[in-house]
N, CA, C and O atoms as a GROMACS GRO file, in nm:
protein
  244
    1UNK      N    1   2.250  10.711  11.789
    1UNK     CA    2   2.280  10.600  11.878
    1UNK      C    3   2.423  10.552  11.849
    1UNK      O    4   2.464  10.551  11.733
    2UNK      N    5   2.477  10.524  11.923
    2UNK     CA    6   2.617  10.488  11.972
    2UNK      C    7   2.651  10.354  11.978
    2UNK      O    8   2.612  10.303  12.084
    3UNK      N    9   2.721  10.261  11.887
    3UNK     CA   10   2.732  10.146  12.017
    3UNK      C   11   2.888  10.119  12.008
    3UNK      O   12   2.961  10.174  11.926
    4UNK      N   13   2.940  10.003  12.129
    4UNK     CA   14   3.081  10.039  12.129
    4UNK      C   15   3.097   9.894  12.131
    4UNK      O   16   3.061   9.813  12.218
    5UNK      N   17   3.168   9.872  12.001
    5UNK     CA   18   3.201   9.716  11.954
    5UNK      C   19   3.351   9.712  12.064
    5UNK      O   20   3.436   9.797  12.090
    6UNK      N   21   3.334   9.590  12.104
    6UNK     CA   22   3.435   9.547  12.140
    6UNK      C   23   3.531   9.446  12.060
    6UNK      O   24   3.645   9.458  12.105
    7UNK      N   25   3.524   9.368  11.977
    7UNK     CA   26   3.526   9.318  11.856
    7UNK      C   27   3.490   9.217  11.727
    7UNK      O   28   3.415   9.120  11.741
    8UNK      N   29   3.551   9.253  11.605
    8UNK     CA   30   3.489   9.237  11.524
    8UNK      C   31   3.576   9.119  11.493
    8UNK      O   32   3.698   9.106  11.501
    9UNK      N   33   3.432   8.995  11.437
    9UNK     CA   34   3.510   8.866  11.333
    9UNK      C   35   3.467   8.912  11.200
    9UNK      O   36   3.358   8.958  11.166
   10UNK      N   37   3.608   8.883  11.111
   10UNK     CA   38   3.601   8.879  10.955
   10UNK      C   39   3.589   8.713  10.900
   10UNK      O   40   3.701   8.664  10.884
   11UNK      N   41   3.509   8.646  10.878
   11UNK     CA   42   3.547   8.476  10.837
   11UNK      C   43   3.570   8.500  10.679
   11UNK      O   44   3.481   8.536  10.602
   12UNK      N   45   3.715   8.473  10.638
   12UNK     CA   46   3.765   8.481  10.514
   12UNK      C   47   3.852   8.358  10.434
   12UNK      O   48   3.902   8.349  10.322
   13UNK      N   49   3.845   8.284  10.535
   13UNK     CA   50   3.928   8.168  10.551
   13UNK      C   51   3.865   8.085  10.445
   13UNK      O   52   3.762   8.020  10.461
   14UNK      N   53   3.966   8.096  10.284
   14UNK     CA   54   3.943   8.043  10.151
   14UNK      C   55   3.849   8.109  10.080
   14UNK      O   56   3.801   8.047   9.985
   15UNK      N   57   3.809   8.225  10.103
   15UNK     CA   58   3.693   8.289  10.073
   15UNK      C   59   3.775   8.429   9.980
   15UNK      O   60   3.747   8.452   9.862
   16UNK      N   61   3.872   8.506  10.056
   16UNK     CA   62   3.964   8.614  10.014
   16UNK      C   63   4.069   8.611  10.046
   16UNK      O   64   4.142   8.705  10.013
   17UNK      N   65   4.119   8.506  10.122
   17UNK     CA   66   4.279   8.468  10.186
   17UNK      C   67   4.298   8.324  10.138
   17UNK      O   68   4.204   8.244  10.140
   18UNK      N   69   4.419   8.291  10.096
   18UNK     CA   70   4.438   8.135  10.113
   18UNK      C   71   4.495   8.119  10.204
   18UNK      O   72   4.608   8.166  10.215
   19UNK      N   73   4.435   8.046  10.308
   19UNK     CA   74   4.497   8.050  10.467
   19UNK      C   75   4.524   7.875  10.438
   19UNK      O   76   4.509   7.799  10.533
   20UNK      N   77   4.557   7.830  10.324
   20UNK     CA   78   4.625   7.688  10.350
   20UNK      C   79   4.601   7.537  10.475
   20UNK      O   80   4.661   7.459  10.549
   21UNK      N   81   4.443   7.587  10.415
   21UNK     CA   82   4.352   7.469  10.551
   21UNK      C   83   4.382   7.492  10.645
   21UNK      O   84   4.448   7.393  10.680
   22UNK      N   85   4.382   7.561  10.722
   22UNK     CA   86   4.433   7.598  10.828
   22UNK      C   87   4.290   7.533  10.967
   22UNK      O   88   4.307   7.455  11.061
   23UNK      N   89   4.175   7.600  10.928
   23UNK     CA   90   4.054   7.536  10.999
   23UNK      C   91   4.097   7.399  10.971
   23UNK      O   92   4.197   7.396  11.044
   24UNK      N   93   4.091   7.279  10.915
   24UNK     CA   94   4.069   7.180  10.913
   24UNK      C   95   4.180   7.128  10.903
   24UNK      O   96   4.170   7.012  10.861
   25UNK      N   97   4.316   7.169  10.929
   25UNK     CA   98   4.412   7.140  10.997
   25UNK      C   99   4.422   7.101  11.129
   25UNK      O  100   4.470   6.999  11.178
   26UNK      N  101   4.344   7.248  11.206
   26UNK     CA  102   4.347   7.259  11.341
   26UNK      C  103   4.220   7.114  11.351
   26UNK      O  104   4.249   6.996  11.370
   27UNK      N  105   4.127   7.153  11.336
   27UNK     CA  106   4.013   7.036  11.356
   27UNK      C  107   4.035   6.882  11.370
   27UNK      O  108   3.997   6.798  11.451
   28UNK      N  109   4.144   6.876  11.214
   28UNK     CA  110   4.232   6.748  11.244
   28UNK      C  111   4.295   6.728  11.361
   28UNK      O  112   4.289   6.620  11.420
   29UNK      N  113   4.377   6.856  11.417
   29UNK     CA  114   4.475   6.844  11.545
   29UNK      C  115   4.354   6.800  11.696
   29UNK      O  116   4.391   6.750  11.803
   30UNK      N  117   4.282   6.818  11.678
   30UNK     CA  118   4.147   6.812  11.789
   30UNK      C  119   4.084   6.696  11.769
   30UNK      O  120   4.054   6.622  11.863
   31UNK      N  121   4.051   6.661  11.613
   31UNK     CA  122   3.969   6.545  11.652
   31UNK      C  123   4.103   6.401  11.688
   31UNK      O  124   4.113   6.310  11.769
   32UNK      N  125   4.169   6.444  11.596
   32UNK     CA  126   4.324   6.349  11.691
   32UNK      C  127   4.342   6.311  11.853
   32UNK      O  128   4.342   6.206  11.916
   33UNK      N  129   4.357   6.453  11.887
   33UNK     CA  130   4.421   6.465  12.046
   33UNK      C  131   4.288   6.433  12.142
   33UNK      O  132   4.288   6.437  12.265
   34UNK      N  133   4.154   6.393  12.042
   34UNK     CA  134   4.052   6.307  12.156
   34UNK      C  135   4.018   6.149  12.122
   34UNK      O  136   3.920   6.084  12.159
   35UNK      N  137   4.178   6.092  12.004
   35UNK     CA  138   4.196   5.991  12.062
   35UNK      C  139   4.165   5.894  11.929
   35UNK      O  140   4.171   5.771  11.936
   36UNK      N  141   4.123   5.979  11.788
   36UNK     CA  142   4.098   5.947  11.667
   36UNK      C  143   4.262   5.960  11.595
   36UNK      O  144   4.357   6.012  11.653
   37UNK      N  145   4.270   5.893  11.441
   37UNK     CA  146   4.376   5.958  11.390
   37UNK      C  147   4.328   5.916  11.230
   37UNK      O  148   4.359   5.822  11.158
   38UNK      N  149   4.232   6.039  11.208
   38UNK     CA  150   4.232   6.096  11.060
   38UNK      C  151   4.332   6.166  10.988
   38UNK      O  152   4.395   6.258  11.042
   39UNK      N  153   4.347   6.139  10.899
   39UNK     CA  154   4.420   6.218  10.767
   39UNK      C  155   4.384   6.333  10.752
   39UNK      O  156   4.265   6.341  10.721
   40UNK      N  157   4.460   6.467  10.765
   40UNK     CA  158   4.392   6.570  10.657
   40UNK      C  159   4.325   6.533  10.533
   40UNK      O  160   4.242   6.622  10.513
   41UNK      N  161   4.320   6.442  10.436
   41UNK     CA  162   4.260   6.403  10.321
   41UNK      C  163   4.156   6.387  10.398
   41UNK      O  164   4.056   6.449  10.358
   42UNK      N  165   4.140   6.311  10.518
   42UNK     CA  166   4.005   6.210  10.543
   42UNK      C  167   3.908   6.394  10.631
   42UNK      O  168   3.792   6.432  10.610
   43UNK      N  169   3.972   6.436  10.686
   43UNK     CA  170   3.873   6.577  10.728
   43UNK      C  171   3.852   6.632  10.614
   43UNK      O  172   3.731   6.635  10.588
   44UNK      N  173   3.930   6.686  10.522
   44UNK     CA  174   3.873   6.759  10.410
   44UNK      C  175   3.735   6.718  10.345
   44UNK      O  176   3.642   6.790  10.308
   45UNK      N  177   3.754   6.520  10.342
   45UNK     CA  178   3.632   6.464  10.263
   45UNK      C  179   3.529   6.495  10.324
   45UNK      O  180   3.423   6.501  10.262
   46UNK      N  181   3.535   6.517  10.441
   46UNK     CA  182   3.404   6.486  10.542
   46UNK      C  183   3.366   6.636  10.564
   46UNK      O  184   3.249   6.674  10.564
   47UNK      N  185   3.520   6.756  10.591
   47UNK     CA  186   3.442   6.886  10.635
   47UNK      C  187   3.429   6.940  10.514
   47UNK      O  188   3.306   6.944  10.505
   48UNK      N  189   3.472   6.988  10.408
   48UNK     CA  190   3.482   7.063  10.340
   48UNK      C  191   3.331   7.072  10.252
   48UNK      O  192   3.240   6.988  10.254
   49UNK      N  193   3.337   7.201  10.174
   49UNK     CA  194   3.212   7.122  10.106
   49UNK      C  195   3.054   7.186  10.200
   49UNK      O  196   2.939   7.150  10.173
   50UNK      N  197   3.097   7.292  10.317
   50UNK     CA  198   3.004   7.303  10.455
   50UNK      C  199   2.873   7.328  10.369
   50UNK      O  200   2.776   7.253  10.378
   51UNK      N  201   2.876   7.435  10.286
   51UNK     CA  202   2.731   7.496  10.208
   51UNK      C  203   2.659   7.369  10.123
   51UNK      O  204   2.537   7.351  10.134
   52UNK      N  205   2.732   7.293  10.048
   52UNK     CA  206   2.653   7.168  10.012
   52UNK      C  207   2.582   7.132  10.129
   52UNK      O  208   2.477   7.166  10.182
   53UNK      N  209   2.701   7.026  10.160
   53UNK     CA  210   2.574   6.948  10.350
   53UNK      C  211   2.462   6.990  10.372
   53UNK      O  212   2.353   6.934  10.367
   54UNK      N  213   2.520   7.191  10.422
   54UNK     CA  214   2.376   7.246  10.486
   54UNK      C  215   2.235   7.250  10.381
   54UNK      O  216   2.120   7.214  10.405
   55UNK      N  217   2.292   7.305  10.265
   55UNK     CA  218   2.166   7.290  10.170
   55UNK      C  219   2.090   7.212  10.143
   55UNK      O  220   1.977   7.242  10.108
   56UNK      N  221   2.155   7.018  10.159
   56UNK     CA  222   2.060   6.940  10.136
   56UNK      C  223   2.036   6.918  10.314
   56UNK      O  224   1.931   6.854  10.329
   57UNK      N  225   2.106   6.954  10.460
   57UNK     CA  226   1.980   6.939  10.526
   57UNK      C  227   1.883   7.054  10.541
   57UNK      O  228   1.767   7.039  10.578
   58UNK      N  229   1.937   7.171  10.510
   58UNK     CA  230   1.829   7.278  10.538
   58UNK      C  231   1.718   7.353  10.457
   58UNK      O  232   1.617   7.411  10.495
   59UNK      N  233   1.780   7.331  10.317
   59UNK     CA  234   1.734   7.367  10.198
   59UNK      C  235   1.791   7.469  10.170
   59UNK      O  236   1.855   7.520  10.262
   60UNK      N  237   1.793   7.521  10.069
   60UNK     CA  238   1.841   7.650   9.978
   60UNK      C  239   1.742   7.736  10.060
   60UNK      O  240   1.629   7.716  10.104
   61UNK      N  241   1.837   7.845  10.064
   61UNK     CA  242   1.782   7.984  10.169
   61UNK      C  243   1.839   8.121  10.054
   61UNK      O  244   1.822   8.239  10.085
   0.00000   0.00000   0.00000
C-alpha cells in the first residue's frame, strides 16, 4: 500500500531547536492585535508549562 503525503509537521519548537519563543511571541502578537496588551513575561506565565496544565486537567497518560 502506497500513500502519498502531501505534507509533513515536525513540532520541535524548544524541544531540539531553540527557536527563541517564537510560538508565544507570535501568540503575544495575536492576543495584542485583538485588543489586549500582555507582556511576553505575562504569556510565558500563563502559556508555557503546556504538559503540566494538561496533566492536572487530564491526568497523566
Amino acid at each position: 500500500m502506497s500513500i502519498n503525503y502531501k505534507m509533513v509537521v515536525f513540532d520541535m519548537a524548544g524541544t531540539t531547536v531553540n527557536e527563541d519563543n517564537l510560538v508565544y511571541k507570535t501568540l503575544k502578537e495575536e492576543i495584542n492585535a485583538a485588543g489586549f496588551t500582555l507582556t511576553l513575561d505575562q504569556v510565558l506565565a500563563h502559556g508555557a508549562g503546556k504538559e503540566t496544565v494538561n496533566s492536572k486537567i487530564f491526568g497523566e497518560r
